[in-house]
C-alpha positions as CSV (number, residue, x, y, z in Angstrom):
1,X,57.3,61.4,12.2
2,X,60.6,62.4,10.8
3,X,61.0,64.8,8.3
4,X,63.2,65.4,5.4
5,X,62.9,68.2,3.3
6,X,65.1,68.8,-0.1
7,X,66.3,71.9,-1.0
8,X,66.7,72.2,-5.0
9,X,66.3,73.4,-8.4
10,X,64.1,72.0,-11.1
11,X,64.8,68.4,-11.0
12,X,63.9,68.8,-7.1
13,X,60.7,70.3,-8.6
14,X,60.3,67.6,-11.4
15,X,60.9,69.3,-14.5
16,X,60.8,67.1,-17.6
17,X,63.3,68.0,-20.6
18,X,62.3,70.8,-22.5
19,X,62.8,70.9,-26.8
20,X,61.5,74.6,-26.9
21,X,61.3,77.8,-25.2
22,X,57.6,77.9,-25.2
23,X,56.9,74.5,-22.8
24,X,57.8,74.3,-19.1
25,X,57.0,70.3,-18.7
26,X,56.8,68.4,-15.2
27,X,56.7,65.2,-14.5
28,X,53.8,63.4,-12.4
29,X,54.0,63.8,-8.4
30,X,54.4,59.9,-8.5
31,X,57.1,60.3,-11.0
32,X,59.5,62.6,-9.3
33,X,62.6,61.8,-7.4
34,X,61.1,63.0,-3.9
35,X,58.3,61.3,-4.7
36,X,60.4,58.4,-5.0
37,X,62.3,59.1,-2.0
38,X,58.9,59.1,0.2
39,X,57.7,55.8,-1.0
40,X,60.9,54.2,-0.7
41,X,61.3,55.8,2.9
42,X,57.8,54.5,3.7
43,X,55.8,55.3,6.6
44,X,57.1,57.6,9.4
45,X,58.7,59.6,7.3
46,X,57.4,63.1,5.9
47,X,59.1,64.7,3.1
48,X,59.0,68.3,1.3
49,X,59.9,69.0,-1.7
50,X,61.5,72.6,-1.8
51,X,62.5,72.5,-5.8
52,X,62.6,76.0,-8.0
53,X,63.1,75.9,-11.5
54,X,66.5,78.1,-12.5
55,X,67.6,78.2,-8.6
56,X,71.3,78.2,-8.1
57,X,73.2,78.1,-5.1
58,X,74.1,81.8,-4.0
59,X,74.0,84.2,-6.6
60,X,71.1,86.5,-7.3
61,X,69.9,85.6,-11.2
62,X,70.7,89.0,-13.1
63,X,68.1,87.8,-16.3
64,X,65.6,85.8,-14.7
65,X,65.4,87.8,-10.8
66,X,67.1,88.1,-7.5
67,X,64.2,85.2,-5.8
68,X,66.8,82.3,-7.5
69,X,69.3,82.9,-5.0
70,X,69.2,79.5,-3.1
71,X,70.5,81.8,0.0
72,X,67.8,84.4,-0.6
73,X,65.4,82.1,0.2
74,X,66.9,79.3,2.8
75,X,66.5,80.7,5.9
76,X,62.6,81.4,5.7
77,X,62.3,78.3,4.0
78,X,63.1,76.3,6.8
79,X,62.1,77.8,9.4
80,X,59.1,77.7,8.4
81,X,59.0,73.8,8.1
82,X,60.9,73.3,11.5
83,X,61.8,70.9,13.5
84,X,63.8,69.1,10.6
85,X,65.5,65.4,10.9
86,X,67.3,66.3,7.5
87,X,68.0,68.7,5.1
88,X,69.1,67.5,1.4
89,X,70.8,70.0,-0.9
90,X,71.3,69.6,-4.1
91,X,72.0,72.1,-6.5
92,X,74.5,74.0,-8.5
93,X,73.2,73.1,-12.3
94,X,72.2,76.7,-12.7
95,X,75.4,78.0,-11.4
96,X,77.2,76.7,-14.4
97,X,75.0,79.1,-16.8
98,X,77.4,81.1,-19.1
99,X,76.1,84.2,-17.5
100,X,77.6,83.7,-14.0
101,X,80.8,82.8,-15.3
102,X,81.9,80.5,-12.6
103,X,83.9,77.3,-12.8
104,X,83.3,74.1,-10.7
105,X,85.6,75.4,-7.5
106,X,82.8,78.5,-6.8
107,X,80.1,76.4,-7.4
108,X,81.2,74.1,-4.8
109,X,81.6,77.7,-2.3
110,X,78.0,78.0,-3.2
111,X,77.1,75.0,-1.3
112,X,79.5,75.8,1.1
113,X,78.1,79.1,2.0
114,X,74.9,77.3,2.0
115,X,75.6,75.1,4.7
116,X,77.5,77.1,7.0
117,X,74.1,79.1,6.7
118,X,72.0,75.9,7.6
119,X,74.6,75.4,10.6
120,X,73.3,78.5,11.8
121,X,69.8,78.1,11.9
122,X,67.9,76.5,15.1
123,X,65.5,74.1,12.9
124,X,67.1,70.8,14.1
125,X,65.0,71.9,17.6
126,X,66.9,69.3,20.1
127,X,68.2,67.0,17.5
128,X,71.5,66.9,15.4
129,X,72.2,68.3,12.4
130,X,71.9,66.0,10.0
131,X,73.0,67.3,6.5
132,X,73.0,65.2,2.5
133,X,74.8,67.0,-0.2
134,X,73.6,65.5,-3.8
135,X,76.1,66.2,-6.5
136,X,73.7,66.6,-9.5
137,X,74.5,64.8,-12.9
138,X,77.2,66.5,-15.4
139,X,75.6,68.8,-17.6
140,X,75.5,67.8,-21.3
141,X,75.5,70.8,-23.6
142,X,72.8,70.1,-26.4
143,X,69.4,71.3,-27.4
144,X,67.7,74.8,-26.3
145,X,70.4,75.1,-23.6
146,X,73.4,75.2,-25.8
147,X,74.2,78.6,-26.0
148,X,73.5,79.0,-22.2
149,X,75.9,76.5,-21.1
150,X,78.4,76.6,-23.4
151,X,81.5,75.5,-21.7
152,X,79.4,73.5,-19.1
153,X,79.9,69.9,-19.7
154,X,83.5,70.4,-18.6
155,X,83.4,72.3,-15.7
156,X,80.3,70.2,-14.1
157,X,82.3,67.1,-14.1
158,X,85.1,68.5,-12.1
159,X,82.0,69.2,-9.4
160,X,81.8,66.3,-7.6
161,X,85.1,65.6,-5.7
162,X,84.9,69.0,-4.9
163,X,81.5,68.8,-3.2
164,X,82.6,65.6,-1.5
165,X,85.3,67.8,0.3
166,X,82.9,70.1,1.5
167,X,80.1,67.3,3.0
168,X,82.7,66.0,4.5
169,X,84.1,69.3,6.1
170,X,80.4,70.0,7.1
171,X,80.0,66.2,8.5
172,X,77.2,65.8,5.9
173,X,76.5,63.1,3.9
174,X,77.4,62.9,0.7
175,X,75.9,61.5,-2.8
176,X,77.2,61.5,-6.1
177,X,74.1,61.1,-8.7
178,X,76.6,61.6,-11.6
179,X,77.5,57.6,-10.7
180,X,74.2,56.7,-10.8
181,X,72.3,58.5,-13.9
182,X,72.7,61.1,-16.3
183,X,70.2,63.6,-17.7
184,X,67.9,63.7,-20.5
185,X,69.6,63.8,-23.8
186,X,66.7,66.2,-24.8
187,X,68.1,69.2,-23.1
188,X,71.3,67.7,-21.2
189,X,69.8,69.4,-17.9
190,X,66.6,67.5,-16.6
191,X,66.3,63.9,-15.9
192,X,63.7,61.7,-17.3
193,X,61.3,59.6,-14.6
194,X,63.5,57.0,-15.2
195,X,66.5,58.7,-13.3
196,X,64.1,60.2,-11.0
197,X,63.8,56.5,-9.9
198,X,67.1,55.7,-9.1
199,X,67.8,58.8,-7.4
200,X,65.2,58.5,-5.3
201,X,65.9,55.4,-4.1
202,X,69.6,56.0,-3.9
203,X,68.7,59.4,-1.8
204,X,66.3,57.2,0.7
205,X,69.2,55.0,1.6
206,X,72.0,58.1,1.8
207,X,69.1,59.9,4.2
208,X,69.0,56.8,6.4
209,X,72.3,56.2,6.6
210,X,72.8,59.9,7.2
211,X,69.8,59.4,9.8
212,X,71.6,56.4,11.6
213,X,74.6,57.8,12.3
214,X,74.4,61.4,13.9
């Protein structure tokens, strides 16, 4: 049994688009793009879905708590689902938040940081490190989230030849879901199950090709 586990935010998760504060919808396990992923994968393959709602790549959330940090939590995360055949990442949505202030350069050293950290870790056991970077879909600044991604849309779409420079430094694979969907014009942030679809499908064929060729 091989197993892949993906390492995101709330569209790893399944989060559906949100019209008001007071709501927190999520998609149908069947629905979701890991889901998705483990039919398309099909038998001898196992996969976890490690998804966190507001998670960003490095940096401690100073409104919504310190536990968002996608390096806070990595390391116990999988080591305590080793031995690994792949590790997906994909995230860097929350990054772009008004409140961190960060353009799409330091989002891209987020991931970075994050897999030098993975590179580190013994939860390959024997086999090699086999690595996918997703680039997530640009942000679209509408809805509840305008004000906390003002300036967003820009910045997000200068992410993924950036992130394409750093799978490649890392020897990871590398997918752009920007090429393939977009998000939900509801909140410009989540993607509908439609999306989840494709990027499910389009993940199962970047983790076997990643798979096939370490």
């Amino acid at each position: 049994m091989k197993t892949v586990l993906c390492y995101g935010d709330s569209n790893t998760w399944g989060a559906g688009a949100m019209q008001s504060w007071a709501e927190s919808p999520r998609l149908p396990h069947a629905e979701r793009y890991t889901s998705v992923l483990a039919a398309t994968l099909g038998d001898g393959w196992h996969v976890i879905a490690e998804g966190l709602p507001g998670r960003t790549t490095v940096h401690p959330d100073p409104v919504e708590g310190g536990h968002l940090s996608g390096l806070a939590h990595l390391r116990a995360c999988l080591e305590s689902h080793r031995p690994l055949d792949v590790v997906v990442v994909m995230l860097g949505t929350n990054d772009f938040k008004r409140r961190f202030s960060l353009e799409a350069e330091d989002v891209a050293l987020g991931v970075k940081r994050l897999l030098r950290e993975i590179r580190g870790l013994d939860v390959f056991g024997s086999k090699p490190q086999r690595l996918l970077v997703v680039c997530p879909p640009a942000i679209v600044v509408t809805g509840i989230f305008t004000t906390m991604y003002e300036g967003a849309a820009e910045r997000s779409r200068a992410l993924p030849p950036l992130l394409a420079d750093v799978a490649a430094e890392f020897g990871a694979g590398f997918l752009d879901a920007g090429r393939l969907i977009v998000t939900d014009p509801i909140d410009g942030i989540h993607l509908d199950a439609a999306a989840h679809r494709k990027l499910g499908t389009a993940v199962a064929e970047a983790v076997k090709a990643v798979e096939a060729k370490a």
